[in-house]
C-alpha positions as a Python dict, from the first residue, in 0.01 Angstrom:
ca = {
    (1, 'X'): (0, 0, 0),
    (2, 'X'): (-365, 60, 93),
    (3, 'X'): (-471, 333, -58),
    (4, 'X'): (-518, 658, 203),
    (5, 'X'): (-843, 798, 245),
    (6, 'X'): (-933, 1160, 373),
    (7, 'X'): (-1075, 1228, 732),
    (8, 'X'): (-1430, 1284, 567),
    (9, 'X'): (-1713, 1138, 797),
    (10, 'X'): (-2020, 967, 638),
    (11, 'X'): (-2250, 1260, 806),
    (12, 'X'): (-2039, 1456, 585),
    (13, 'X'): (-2075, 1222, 296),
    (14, 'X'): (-2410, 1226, 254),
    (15, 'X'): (-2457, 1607, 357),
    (16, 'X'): (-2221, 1657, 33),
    (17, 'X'): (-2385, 1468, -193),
    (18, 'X'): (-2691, 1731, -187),
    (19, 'X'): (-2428, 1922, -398),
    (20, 'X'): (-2145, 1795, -474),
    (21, 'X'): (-1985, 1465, -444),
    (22, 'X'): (-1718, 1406, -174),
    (23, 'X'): (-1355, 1277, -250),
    (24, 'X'): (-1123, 1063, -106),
    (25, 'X'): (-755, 1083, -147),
    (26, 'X'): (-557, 855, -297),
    (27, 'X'): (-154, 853, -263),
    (28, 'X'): (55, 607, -478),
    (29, 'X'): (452, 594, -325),
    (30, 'X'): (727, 699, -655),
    (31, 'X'): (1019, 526, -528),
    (32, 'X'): (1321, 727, -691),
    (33, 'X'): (1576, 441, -645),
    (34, 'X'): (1614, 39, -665),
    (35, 'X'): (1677, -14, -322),
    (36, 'X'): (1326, 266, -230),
    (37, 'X'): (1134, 68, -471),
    (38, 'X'): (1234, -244, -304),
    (39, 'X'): (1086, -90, 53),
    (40, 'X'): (795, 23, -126),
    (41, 'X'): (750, -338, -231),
    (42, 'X'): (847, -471, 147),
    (43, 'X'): (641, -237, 301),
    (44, 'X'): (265, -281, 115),
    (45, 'X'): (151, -555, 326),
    (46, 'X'): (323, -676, 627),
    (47, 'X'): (266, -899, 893),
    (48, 'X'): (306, -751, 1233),
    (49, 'X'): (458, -1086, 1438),
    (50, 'X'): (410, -1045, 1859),
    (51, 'X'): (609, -1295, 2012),
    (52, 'X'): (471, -1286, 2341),
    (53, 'X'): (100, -1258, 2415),
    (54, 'X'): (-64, -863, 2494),
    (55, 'X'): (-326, -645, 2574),
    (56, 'X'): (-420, -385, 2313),
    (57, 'X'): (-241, -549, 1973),
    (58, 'X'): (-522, -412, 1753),
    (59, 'X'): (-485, -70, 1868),
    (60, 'X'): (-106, -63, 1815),
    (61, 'X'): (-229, -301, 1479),
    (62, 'X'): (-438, -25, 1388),
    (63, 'X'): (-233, 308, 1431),
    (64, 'X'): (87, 103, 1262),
    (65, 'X'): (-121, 26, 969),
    (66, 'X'): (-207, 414, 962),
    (67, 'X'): (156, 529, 993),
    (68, 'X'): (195, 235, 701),
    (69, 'X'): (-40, 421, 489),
    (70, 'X'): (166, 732, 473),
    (71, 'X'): (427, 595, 386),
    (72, 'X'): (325, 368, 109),
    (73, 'X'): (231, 50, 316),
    (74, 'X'): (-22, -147, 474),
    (75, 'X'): (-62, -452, 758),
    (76, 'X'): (-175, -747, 593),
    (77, 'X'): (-236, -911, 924),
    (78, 'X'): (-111, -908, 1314),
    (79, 'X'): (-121, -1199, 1548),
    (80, 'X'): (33, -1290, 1904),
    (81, 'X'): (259, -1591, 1756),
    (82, 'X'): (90, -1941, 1906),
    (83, 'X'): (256, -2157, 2106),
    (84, 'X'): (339, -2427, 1873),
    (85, 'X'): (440, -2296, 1504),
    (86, 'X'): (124, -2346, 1232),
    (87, 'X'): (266, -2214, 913),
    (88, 'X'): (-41, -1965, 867),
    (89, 'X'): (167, -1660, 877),
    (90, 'X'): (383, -1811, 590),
    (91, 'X'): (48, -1959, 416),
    (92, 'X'): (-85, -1561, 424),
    (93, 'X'): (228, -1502, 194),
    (94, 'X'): (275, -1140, 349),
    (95, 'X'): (523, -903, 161),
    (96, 'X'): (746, -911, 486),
    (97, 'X'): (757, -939, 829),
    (98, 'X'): (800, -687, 1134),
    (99, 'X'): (867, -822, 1453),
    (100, 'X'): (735, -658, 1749),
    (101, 'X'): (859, -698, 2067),
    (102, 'X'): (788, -449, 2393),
    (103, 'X'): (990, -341, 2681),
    (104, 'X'): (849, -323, 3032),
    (105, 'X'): (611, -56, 3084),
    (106, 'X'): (638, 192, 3321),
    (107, 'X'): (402, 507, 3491),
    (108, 'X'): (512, 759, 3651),
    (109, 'X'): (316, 1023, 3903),
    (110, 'X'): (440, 1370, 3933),
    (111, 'X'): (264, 1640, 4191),
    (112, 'X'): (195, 1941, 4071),
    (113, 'X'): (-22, 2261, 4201),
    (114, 'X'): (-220, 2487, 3978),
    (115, 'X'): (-359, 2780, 4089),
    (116, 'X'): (-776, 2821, 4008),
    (117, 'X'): (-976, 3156, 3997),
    (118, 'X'): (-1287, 3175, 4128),
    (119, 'X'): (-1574, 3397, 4299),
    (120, 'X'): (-1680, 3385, 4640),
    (121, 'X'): (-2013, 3426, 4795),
    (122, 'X'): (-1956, 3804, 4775),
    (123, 'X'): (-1887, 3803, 4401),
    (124, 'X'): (-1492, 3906, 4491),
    (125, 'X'): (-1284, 3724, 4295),
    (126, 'X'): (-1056, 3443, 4446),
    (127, 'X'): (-749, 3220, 4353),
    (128, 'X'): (-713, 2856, 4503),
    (129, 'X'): (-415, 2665, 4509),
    (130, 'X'): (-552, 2254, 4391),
    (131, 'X'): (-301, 2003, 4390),
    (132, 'X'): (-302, 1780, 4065),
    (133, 'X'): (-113, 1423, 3969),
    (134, 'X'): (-20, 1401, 3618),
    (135, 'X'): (21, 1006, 3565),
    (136, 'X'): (285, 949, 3265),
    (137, 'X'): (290, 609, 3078),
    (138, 'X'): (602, 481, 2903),
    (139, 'X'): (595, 203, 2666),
    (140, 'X'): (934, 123, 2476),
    (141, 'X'): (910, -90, 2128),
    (142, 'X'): (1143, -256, 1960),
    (143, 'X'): (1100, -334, 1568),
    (144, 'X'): (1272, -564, 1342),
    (145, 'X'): (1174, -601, 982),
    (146, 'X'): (1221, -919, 754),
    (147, 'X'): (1173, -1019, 364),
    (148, 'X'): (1245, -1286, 157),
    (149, 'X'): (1359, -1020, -82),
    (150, 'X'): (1784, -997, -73),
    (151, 'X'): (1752, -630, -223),
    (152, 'X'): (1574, -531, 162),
    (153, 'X'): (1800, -532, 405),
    (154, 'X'): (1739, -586, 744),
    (155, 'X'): (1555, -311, 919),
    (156, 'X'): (1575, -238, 1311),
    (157, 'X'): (1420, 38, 1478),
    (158, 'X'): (1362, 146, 1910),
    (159, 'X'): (1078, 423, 1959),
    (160, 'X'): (890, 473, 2234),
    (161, 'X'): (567, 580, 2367),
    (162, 'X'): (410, 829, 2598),
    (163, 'X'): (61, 925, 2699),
    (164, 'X'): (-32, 1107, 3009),
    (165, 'X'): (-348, 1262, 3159),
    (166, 'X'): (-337, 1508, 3478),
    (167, 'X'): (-620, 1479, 3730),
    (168, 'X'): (-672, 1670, 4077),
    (169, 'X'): (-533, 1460, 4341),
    (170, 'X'): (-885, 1411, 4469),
    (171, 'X'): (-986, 1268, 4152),
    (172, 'X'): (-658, 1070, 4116),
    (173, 'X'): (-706, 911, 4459),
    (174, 'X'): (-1034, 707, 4323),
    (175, 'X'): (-841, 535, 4042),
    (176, 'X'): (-474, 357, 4149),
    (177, 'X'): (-252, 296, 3886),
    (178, 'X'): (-323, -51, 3761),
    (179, 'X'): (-716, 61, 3745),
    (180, 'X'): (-561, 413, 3529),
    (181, 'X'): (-342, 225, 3298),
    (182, 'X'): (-630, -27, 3191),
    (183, 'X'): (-842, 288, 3069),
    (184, 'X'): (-532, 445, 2889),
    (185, 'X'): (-376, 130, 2767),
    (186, 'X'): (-601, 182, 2410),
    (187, 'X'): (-471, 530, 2340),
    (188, 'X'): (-98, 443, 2422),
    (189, 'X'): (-86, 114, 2204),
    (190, 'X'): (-240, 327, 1897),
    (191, 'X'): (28, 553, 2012),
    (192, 'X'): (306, 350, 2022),
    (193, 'X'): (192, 186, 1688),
    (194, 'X'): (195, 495, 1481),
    (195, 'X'): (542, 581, 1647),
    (196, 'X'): (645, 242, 1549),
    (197, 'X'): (503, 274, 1175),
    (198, 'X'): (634, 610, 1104),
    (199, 'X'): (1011, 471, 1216),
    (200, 'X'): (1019, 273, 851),
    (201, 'X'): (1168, 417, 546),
    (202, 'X'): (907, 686, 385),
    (203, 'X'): (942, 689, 9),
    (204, 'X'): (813, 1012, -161),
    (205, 'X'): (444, 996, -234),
    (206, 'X'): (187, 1151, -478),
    (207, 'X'): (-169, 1216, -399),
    (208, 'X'): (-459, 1229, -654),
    (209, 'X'): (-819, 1254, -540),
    (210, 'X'): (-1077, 1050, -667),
    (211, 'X'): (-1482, 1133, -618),
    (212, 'X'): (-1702, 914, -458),
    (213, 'X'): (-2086, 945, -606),
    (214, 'X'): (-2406, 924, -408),
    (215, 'X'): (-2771, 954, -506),
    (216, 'X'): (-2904, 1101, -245),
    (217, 'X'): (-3251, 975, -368),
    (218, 'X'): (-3172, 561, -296),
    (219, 'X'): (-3129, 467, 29),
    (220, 'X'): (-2882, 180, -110),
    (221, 'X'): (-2635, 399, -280),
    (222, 'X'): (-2637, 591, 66),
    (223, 'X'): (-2577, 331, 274),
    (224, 'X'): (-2280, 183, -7),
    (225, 'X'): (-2098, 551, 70),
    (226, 'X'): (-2156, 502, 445),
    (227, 'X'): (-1959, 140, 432),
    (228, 'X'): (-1704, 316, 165),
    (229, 'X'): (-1600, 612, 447),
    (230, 'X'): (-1571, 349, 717),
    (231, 'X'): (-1310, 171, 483),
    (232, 'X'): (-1572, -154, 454),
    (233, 'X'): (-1542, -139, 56),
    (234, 'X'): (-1634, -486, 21),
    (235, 'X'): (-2010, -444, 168),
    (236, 'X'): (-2045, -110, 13),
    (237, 'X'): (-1891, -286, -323),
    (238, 'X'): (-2214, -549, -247),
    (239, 'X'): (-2438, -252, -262),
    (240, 'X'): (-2304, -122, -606),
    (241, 'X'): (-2338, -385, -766),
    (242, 'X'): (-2680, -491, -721),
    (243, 'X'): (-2803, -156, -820),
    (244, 'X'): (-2602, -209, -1137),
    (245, 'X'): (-2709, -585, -1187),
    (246, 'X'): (-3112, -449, -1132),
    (247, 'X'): (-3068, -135, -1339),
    (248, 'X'): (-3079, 151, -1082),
    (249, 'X'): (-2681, 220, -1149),
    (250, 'X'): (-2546, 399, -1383),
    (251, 'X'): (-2146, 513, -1521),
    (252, 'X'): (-2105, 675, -1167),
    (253, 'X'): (-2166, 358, -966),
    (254, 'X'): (-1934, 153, -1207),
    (255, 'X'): (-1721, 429, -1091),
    (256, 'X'): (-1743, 377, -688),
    (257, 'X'): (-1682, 27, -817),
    (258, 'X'): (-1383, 63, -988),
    (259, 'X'): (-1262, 275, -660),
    (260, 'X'): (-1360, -3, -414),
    (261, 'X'): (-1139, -254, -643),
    (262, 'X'): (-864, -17, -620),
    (263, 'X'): (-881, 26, -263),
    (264, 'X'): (-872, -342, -208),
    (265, 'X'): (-570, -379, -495),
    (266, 'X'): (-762, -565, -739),
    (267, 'X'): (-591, -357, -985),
    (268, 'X'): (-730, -550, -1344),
    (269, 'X'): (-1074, -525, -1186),
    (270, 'X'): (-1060, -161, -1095),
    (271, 'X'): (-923, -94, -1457),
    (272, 'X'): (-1196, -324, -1652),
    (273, 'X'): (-1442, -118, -1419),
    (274, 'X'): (-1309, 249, -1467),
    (275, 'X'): (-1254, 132, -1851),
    (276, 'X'): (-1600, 61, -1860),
    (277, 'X'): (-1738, 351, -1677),
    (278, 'X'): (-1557, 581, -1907),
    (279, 'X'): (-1706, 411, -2190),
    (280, 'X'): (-2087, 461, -2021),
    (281, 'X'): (-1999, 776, -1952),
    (282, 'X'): (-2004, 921, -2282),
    (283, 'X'): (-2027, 1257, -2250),
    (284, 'X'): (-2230, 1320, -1956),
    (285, 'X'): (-2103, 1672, -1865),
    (286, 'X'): (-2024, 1528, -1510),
    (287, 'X'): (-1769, 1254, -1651),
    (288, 'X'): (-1574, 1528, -1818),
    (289, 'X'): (-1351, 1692, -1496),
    (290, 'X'): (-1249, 1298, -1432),
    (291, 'X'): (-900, 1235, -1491),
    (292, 'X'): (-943, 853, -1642),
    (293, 'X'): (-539, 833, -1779),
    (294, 'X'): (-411, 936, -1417),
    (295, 'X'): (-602, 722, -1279),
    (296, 'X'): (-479, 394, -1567),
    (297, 'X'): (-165, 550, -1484),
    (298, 'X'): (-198, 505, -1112),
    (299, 'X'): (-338, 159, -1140),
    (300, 'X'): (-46, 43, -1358),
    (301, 'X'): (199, 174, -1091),
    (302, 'X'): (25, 17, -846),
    (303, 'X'): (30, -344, -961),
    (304, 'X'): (381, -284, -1053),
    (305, 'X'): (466, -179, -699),
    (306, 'X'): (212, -277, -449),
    (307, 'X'): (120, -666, -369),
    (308, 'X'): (-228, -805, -292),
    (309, 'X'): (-216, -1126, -135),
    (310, 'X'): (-525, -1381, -238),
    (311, 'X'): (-441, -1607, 3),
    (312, 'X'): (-482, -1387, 267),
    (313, 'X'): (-742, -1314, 76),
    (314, 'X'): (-897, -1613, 64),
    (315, 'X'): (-795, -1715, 442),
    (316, 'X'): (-1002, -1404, 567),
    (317, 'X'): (-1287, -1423, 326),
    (318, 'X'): (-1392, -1831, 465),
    (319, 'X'): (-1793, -1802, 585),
    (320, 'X'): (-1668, -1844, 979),
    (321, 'X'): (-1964, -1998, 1202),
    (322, 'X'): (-1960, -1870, 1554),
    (323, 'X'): (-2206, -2122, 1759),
    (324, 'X'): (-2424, -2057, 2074),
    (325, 'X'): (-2176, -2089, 2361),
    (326, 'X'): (-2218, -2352, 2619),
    (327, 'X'): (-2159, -2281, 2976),
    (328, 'X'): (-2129, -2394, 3377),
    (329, 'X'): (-2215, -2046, 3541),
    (330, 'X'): (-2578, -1903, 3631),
    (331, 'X'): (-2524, -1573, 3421),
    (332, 'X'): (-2839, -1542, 3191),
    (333, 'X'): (-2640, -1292, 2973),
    (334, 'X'): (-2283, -1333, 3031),
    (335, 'X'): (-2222, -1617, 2776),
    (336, 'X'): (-2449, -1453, 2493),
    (337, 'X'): (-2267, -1156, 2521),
    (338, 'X'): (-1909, -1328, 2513),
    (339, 'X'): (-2070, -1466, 2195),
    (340, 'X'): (-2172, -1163, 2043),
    (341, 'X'): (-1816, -990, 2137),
    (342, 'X'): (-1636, -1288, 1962),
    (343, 'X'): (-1831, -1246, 1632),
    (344, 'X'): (-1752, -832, 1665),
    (345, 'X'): (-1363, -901, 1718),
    (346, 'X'): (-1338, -1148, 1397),
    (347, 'X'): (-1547, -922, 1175),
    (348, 'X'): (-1334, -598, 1291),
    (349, 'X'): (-1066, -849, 1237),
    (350, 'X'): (-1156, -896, 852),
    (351, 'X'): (-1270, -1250, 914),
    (352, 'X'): (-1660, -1304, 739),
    (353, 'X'): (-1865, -1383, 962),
    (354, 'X'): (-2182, -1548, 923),
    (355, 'X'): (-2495, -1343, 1103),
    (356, 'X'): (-2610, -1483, 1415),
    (357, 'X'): (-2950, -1478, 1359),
    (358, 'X'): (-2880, -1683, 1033),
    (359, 'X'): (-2654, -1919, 1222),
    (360, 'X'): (-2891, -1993, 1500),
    (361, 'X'): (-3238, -2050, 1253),
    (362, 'X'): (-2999, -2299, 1097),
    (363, 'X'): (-2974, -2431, 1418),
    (364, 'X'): (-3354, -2458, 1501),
    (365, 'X'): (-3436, -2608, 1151),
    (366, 'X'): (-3248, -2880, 1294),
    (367, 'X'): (-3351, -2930, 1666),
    (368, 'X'): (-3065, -2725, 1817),
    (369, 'X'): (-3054, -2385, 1985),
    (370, 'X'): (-2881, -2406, 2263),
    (371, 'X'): (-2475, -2421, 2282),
    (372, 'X'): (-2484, -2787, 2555),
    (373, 'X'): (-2703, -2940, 2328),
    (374, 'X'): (-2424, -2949, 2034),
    (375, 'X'): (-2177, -3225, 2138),
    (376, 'X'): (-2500, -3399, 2023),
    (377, 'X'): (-2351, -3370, 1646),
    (378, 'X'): (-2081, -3318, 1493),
    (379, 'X'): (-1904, -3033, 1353),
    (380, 'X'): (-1915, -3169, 1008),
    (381, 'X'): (-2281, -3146, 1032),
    (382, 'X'): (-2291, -2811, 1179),
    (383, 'X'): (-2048, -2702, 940),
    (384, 'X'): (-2341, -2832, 631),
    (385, 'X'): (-2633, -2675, 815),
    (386, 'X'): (-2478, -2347, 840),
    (387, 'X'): (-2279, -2329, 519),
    (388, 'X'): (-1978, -2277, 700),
    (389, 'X'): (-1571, -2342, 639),
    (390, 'X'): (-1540, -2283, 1012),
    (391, 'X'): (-1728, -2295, 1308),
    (392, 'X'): (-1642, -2107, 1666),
    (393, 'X'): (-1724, -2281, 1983),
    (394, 'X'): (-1737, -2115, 2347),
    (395, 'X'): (-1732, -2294, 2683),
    (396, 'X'): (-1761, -2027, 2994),
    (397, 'X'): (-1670, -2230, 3304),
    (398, 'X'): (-1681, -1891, 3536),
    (399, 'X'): (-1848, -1578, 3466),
    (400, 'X'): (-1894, -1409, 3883),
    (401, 'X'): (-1899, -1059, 4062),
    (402, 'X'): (-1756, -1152, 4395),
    (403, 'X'): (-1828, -903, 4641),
    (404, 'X'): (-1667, -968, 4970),
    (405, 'X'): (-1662, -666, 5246),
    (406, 'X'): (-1326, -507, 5105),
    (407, 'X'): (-1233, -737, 4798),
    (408, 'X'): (-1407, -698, 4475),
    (409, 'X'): (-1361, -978, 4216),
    (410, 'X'): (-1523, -1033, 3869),
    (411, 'X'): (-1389, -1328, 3694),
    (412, 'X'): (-1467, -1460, 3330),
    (413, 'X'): (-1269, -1764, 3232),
    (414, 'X'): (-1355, -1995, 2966),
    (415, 'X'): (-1217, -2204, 2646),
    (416, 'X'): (-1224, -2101, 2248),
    (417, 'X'): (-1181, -2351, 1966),
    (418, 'X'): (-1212, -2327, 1607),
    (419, 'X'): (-1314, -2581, 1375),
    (420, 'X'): (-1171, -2604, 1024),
    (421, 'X'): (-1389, -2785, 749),
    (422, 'X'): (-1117, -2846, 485),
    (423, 'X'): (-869, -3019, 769),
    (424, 'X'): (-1209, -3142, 952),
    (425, 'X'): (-971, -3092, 1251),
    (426, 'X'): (-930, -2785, 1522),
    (427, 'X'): (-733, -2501, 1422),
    (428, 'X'): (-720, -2306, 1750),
    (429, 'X'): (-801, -2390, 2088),
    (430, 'X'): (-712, -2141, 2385),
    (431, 'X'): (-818, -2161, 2751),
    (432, 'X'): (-807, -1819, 2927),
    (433, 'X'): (-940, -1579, 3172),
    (434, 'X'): (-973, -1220, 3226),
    (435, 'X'): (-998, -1111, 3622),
    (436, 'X'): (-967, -796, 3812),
    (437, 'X'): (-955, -808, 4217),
    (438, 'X'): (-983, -492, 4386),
    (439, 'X'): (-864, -469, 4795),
    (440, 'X'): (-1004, -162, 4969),
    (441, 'X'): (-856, 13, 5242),
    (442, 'X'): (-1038, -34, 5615),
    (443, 'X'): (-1179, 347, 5578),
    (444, 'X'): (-1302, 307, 5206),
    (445, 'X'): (-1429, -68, 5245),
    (446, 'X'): (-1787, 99, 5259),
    (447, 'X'): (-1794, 323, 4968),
    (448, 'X'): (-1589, 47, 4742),
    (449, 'X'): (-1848, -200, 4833),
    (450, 'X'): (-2120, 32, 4692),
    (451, 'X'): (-1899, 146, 4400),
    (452, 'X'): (-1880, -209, 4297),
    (453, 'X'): (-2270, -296, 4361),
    (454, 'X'): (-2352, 4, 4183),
    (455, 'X'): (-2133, -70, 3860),
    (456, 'X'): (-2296, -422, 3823),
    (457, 'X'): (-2636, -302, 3878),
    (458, 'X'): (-2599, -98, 3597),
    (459, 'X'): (-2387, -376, 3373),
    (460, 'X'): (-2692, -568, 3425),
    (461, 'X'): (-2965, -336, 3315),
    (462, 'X'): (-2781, -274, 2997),
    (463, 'X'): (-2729, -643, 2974),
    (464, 'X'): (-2372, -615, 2981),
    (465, 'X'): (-2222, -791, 3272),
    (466, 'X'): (-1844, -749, 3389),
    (467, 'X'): (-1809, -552, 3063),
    (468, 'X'): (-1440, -492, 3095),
    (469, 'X'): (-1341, -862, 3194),
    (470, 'X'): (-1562, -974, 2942),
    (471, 'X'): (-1399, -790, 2640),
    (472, 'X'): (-1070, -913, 2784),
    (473, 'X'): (-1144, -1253, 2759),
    (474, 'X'): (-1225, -1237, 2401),
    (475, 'X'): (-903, -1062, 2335),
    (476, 'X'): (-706, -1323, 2512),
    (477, 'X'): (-861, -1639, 2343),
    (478, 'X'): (-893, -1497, 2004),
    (479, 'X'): (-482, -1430, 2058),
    (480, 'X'): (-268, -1643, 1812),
    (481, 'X'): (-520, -1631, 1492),
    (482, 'X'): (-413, -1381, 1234),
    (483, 'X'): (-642, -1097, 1245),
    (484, 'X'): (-684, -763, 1000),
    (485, 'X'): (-633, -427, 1143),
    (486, 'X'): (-961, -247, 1219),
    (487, 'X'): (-1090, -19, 912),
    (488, 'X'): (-935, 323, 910),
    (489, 'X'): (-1218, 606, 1030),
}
């Protein structure tokens, strides 16, 4: 299980610190039986398995691995399964596996009339009958959860998933359905996902809060809570530690510490690190409401119950390279920005990922800044200027807005590899594109032909072109590498 945190913003955070410091909540799952404590085991850090490839896996990735947390669990990783078979997802040694396979989706419109008051020009009051389409989307899921563990049996579940949104049927007209479900398709995979989650066996759980502290006076210790209430404990645990190592921290940062070990199940850590900020403490007023035996008490259950996996661990925490992209298309910012995307998906997706600008003056201190000019070397030498156990390359062969009378097409299509240092081989290589073709009617050609113009004008000035396809791609070719859910808000 990954610990569960409470709703509390870092606006908030900080705003409470002035007084009082904020808490998170903490729940630990008490199985009351063998066969519970054996789900409880099963379920704190599975590996969500998609056999076939789809849009929108870390949105169902991310609202499973919320419904997980409520019930005592966590997802270790998720991938689209590759074509050939790699042994990674065995290599992550996940505590068991879910299988997720979906059903054809389906949308469907339904007319209805609603009746809207209003004032004339006379101030009388008026009542106008406006049609309105409510567009439904159905997604059906089917689960099926493995371990390696005899005492958990095998574990089927169906749910399914709705989300709708009613427009007036002037409003509707603008958007067909394909162009509706793309927008929506986000909300109904987190949906689905915590519908999925929440289907699992729920042992009983107990919830303890622990403080997080803050001085309000060092911008370091501020910015550590900020990283803590987005669920990045490892950068905020970065933070902590330095002020302790230079002298600025005190008991109360050994504290956020010890939390940040627990959160990330490094259970001996968090206990040396509470130990020893009890022992600091002495008896500063402030240490006295702390509960330090409920929390030893917690932290024994836990690494009784609840497994941490260090070679997921490890396989997530690799300094990953991702290179200056080569490309064949005249776009000045396409390929920088499918670049910059790729680096945001791994790091959401718990991978470390080596800065850009570090990556690139690595690059110049060597003659290279540009993505065509690195067949020139090798990837073993790239991998030793930028201290890297994997590198990322990018090839963009098409990156267009074709605008022809009626028919709108933007188009990115390119290849993604990934290098690995200890095999000194590739590890993933996946060609794909993202497209969307639009066909106007002969009475709308005009305004669709503006509508298009007018979206890519402003793509461009924010340096974003074909922003949609774009993010697409990167979804497609990062498909088939294990990837972390996003941090829970």
């Amino acid at each position: 299980m990954r610990p569960r945190f409470a709703p509390v913003t870092a606006a908030a955070a900080l705003a409470l610190s002035a007084c009082a410091a904020p808490e998170v909540r903490i729940a630990y799952p008490q199985p009351q039986t063998p066969s519970q404590e054996a789900m409880v085991k099963a379920l704190s850090q599975v590996f969500l398995d998609f056999p076939q490839p789809a849009e929108g896996l870390k949105e169902f990735a991310a609202g499973f691995d919320a419904a997980l947390a409520a019930r005592g669990g966590s997802v270790l990783a998720y991938r689209a399964a590759p074509a050939v078979p790699d042994g990674v997802r065995e290599s992550l040694s996940p505590s068991a596996v879910v299988t997720i396979t979906f059903e054809p989706l389906s949308v469907v419109r339904a007319d209805t009339v609603r009746e809207v008051k209003g004032k004339d020009a006379q101030g009388k009051e008026t009542v106008t009958k406006v049609p309105y389409v409510k567009r439904t989307a159905r997604l059906p899921v089917q689960l099926s959860l493995t371990s390696a563990d005899p005492a958990v049996p095998r574990c089927e579940r169906a749910v399914s998933a709705e989300f709708s949104e009613e427009r007036t049927r002037e409003d509707a007209a603008r958007t067909d359905d394909a162009a509706w479900l793309r927008k929506a398709s986000a909300k109904l995979m987190r949906a689905a996902g915590r519908k999925a989650g929440a289907a699992l066996p729920a042992p009983r759980l107990v919830e303890h809060r622990r403080p997080v502290f803050i001085d309000s006076q060092d911008k370091a210790s501020k910015e550590a809570a900020e990283h803590a209430f987005k669920g990045a404990w490892e950068a905020a645990s970065a933070l902590w530690a330095a002020r302790v190592d230079d002298g600025r921290g005190g008991w109360r940062d050994l504290w956020d510490l010890a939390l940040a070990a627990e959160s990330r199940r490094v259970y001996p850590e968090a206990e040396r690190l509470y130990r020893l900020a009890q022992e600091r403490a002495g008896g500063d007023p402030e240490a006295a409401p702390l509960r330090f035996d409920e929390v030893l008490s917690d932290l024994s259950s836990g690494a009784r119950l609840l497994a941490r996996s260090e070679a997921a661990a490890a396989y997530f925490g690799r300094p990953t390279a991702v290179l200056p992209f080569s490309d064949d298309t005249t776009s000045v910012d396409g390929p920088a920005n499918l670049r910059r995307l790729v680096a945001e998906a791994l790091t959401d997706g718990g991978w470390s990922v080596i800065p850009s600008d570090e990556v690139d003056a690595a690059l110049r201190r060597n003659g290279f800044s540009q993505g065509g000019q690195l067949k020139k070397t090798t990837p073993a030498k790239l991998a030793s200027w930028t201290d890297a156990d994997r590198l990322v390359f990018g090839h963009i062969d098409e990156f267009r807005n074709i605008m022809l009378g009626s028919i709108g097409r933007r188009l990115v299509a390119g290849t993604l590899r990934v290098w690995d240092a200890a095999s000194r081989a590739d590890a993933h290589l996946s060609e794909k594109k993202a497209e969307t073709t639009e066909v106007a009617g002969p009475n709308d050609a005009g305004a669709r032909f503006s509508a298009q113009l007018g979206k890519a004008l402003v793509e461009n000035l924010r340096g974003k072109p074909l922003a949609e396809e774009s993010a697409s791609w990167v979804e497609r070719v990062l498909q088939g590498l294990p990837l972390r859910p996003p941090p829970r808000r």
